[in-house]
N, C-alpha and C positions, 0 to 999 in steps of 0.2 A: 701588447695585445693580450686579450684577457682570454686563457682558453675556456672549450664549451663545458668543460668538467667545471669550471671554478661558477662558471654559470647556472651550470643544473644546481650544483650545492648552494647555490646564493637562491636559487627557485624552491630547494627542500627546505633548508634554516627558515626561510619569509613565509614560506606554509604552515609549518610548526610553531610561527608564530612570534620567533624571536625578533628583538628589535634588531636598528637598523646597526648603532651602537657595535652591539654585541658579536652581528656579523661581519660585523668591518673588523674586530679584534681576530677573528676567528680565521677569514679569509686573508686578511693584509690587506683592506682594500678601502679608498676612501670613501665615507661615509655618503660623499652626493656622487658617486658611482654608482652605489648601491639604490641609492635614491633612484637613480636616471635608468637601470637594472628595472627595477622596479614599474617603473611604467610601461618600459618595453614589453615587459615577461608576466604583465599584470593577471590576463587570463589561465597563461603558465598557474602562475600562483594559486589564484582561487579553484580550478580545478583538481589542484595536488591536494588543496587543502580541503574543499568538498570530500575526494576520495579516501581521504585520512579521515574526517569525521565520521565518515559512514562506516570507517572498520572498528572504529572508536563503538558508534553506536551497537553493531552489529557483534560489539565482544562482550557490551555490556545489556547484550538482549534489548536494545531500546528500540530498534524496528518495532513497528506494527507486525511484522510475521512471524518475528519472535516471541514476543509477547501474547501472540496467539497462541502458539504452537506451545507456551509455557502455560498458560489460563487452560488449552485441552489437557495438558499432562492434570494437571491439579484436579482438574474435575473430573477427570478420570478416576485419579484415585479417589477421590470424596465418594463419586459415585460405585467404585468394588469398594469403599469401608461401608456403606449404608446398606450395598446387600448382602454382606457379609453380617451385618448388625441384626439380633434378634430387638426387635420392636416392645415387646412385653414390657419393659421394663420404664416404656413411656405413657405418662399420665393422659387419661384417657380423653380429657380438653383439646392437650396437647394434639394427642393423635385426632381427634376428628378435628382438629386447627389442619393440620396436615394432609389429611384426604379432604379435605375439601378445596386446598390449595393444589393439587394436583389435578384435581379432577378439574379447578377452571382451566388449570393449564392441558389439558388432554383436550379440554373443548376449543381452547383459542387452536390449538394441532390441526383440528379435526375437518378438513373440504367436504363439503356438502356438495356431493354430485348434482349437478345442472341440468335435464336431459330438454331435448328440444324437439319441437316438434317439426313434422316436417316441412311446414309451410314457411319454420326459422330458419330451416337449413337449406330451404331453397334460398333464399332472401340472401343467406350467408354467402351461396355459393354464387346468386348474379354480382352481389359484391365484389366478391374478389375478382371477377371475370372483366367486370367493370375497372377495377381497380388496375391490374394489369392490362388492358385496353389501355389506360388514359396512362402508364407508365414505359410502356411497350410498344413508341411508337416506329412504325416502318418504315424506310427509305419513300418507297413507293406510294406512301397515304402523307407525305411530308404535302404543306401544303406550297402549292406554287406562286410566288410574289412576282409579279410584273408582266 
């Protein structure tokens, strides 16, 4: 009888990837064992091996969170070397190439307040009143079949 240690280890080696071969030499154990291992412990496997890829990723920054959080460091510093940089020393194309490029961007930034009148905020407010009516309906107002 094969114990659960010889088992977990035959579910770590199949996650990491090694053949079947290789674990038969490793463990002492016949190669369509491991096979038949194998289909048993299939979810085993791909689970171990999911959770190993993702430390895999997670060491070499390849999350999406990490590579966030690596793209704000960077831009951070870009952004203290630029104010830290005196300007003077850029050609004058250049620099009105660059305030004009900031300035769309301050515009794309920029919400344009909305105000409304009152006749829109009544309208607004039977809406929603309506809205919750037709969402909110009561025991009591259930309609009765039969």
């Amino acid at each position: 009888m094969d114990t659960l240690k010889t088992k977990e280890k035959f579910i770590e080696l199949r996650a990491q990837g090694w053949s079947f071969d290789k674990i038969a030499k490793e463990l002492n154990r016949a190669k369509q064992t491991l096979i038949d291992w194998s289909k048993n412990f299939e979810e085993e496997i791909a689970n171990l091996k999911a959770m190993e890829l993702e430390a895999l990723y997670e060491k070499h920054y390849l999350l999406k969170e990490n590579r966030l959080e690596t793209y704000a460091t960077v831009l951070n510093n870009i952004k203290d070397e630029i104010m830290n940089r005196d300007l003077s020393d850029v050609p004058t194309d250049k620099l009105l190439d660059l305030f004009l490029k900031f300035e769309n961007q301050i515009k794309d930034e920029v919400v344009v307040p909305r105000f409304k009148t009152s006749t829109e905020i009544k309208e607004d407010e039977l809406d929603r009143e309506l809205l919750d009516n037709l969402t909110n309906i009561n025991p009591e107002r259930r309609l009765k079949v039969g």
